[in-house]
C-alpha positions as CSV (number, residue, x, y, z in Angstrom):
1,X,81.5,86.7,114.3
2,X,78.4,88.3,115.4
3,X,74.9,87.7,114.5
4,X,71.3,88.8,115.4
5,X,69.6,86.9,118.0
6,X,68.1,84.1,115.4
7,X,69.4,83.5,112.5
8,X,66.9,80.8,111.1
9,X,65.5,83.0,107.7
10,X,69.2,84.0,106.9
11,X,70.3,80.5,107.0
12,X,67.1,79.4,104.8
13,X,68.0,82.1,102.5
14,X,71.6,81.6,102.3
15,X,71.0,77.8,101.9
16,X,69.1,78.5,98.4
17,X,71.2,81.6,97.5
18,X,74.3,78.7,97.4
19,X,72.7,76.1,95.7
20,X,71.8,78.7,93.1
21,X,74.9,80.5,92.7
22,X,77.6,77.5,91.9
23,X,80.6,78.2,91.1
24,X,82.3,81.5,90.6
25,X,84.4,82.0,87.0
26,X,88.0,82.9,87.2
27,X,88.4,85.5,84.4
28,X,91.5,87.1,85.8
29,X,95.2,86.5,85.4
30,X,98.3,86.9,88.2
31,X,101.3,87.8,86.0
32,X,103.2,86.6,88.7
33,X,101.9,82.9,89.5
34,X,100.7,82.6,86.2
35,X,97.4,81.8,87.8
36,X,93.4,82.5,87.7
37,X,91.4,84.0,89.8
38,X,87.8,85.9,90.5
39,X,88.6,89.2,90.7
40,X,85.4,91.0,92.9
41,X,83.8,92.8,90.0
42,X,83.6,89.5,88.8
43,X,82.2,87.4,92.0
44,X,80.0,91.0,92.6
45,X,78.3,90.7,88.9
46,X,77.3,86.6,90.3
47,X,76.3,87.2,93.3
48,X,74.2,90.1,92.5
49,X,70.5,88.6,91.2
50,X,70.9,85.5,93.4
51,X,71.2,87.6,96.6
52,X,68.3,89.7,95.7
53,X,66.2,87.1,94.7
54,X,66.6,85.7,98.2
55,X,66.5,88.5,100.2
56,X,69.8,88.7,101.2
57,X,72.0,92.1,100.8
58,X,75.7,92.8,102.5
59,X,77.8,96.1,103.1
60,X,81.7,95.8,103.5
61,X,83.4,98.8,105.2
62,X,86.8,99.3,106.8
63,X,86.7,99.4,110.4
64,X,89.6,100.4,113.2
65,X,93.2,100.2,112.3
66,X,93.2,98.0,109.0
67,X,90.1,96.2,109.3
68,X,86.9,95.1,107.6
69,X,83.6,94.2,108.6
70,X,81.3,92.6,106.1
71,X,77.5,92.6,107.4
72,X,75.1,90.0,105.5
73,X,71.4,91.2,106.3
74,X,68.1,89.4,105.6
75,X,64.7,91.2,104.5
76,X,63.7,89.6,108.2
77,X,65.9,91.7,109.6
78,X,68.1,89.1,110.9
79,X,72.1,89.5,110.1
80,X,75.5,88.0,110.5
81,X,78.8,90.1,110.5
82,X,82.3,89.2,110.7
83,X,85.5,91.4,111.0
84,X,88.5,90.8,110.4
85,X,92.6,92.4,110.3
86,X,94.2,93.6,107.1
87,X,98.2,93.4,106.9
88,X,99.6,95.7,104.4
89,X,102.7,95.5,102.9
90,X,103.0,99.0,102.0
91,X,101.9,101.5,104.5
92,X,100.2,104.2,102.5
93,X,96.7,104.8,100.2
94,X,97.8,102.4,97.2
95,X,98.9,99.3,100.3
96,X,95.4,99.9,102.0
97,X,93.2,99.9,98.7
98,X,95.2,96.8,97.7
99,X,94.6,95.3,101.3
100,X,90.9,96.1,101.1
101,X,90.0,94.7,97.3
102,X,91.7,91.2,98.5
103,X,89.3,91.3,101.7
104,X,86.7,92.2,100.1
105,X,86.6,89.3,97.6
106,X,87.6,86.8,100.7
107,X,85.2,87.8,103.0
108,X,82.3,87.6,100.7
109,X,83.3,84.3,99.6
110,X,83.9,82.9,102.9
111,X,80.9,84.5,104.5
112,X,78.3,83.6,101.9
113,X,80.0,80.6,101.4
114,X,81.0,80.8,97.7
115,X,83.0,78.6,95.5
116,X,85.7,80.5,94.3
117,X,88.7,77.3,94.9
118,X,92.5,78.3,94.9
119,X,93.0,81.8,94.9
120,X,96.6,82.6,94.3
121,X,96.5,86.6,93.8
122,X,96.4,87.7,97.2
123,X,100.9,87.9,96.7
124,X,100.5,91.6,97.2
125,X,98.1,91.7,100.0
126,X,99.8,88.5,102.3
127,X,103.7,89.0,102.2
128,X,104.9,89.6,105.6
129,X,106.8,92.6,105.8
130,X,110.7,92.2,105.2
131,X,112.7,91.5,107.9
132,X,116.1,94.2,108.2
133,X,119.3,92.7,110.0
134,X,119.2,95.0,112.5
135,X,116.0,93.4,113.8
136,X,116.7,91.3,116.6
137,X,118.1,87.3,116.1
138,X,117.4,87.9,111.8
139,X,120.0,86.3,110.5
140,X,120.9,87.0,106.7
141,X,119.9,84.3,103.9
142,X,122.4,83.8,101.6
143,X,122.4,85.2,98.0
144,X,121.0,82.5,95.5
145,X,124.1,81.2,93.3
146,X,123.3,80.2,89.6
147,X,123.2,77.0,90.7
148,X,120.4,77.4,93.3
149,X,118.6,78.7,90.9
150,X,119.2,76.2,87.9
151,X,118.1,73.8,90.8
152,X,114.9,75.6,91.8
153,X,113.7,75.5,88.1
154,X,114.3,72.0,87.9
155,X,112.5,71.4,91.0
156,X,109.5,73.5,89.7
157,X,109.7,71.9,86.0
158,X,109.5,68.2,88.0
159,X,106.6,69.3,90.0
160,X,104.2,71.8,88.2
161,X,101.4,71.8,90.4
162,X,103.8,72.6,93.2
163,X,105.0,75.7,91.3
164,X,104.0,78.6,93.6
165,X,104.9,76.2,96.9
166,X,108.3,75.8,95.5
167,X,108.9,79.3,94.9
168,X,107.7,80.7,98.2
169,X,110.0,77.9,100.0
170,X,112.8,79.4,97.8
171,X,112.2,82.4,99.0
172,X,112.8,81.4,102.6
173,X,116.0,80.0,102.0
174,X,117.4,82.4,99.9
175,X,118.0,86.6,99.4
176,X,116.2,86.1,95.7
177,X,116.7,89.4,93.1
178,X,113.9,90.6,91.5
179,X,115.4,89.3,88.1
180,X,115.8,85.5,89.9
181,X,112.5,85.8,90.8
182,X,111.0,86.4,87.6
183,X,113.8,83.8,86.3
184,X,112.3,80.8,88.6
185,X,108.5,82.1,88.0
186,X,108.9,82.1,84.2
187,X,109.5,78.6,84.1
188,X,106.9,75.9,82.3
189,X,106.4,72.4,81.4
190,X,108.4,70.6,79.2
């Protein structure tokens, strides 16, 4: 983080812009986890009137190799930025604009301090990159059987709120289709 010599206005204004902005609205879906989120139009169109109203303004731009810097200023003139690395899992336009619309929404939330709670969208923008078995001491995970699977949704239908844990421990253990996966993720309460 960097930040102008003081910062005692910003962190007056950014004091009263939080305890006027509450909490941000999840309208948005992840078809995936079957979970809400804020997407950034959404936290943008909150944020918008309490930030002016206390002086407060912020630019985002991508910086380096896959970074982004997001730069809160003050009408004092005093500022804080912070930087930080993107990982994309796909290396071309579509991976990068995906990378920078997730940090984009984090970064604002994290540097003006917003309520957003559990986020479970950024799947696209956090998998690690897979992992070939020519790449040194990888071993291979094993195919999931029908009956790993079978056990996974049970697992999952036991423990709901543990749903997107479950799965992404599943994933670590076993070489999981694209059909298992939306098998395992498709499953609800009884």
């Amino acid at each position: 983080m960097e930040k102008s010599e003081s910062i005692k206005e910003i962190a007056a204004a950014l004091c009263n812009f939080q305890k006027s902005v509450g909490k941000i609205k999840k309208s948005e879906t992840n078809p995936f986890f079957k979970s809400k989120y804020a997407d950034l139009s959404s936290i943008l169109d909150t944020i918008q009137e309490p930030l002016f109203e206390n002086g407060l303004s912020f630019v985002q731009f991508p910086t380096g190799k896959n970074e982004l810097s997001t730069m809160l200023m003050h009408v004092s003139g005093e500022w804080i930025k912070s930087t930080s690395e993107m990982l994309l899992t796909k290396q071309d336009s579509q991976g990068l604009g995906s990378a920078i619309t997730y940090h984009r929404r984090y970064s604002l939330a994290s540097i003006l301090g917003l309520n957003i709670d559990v986020d479970d969208d950024g799947n696209a923008a956090s998998k690690q990159p897979v992992k070939t078995i020519a790449s040194a001491n990888i071993t291979e995970k094993p195919k999931a059987t029908e009956s790993n699977i079978k056990a996974i949704q049970e697992k999952i239908k036991s423990e709901m709120e543990n749903k997107v844990s479950i799965i992404e421990k599943a994933k670590t253990y076993y070489n999981l289709s694209q059909n298992q996966l939306f098998e395992i993720s498709s499953v609800n309460a009884e």
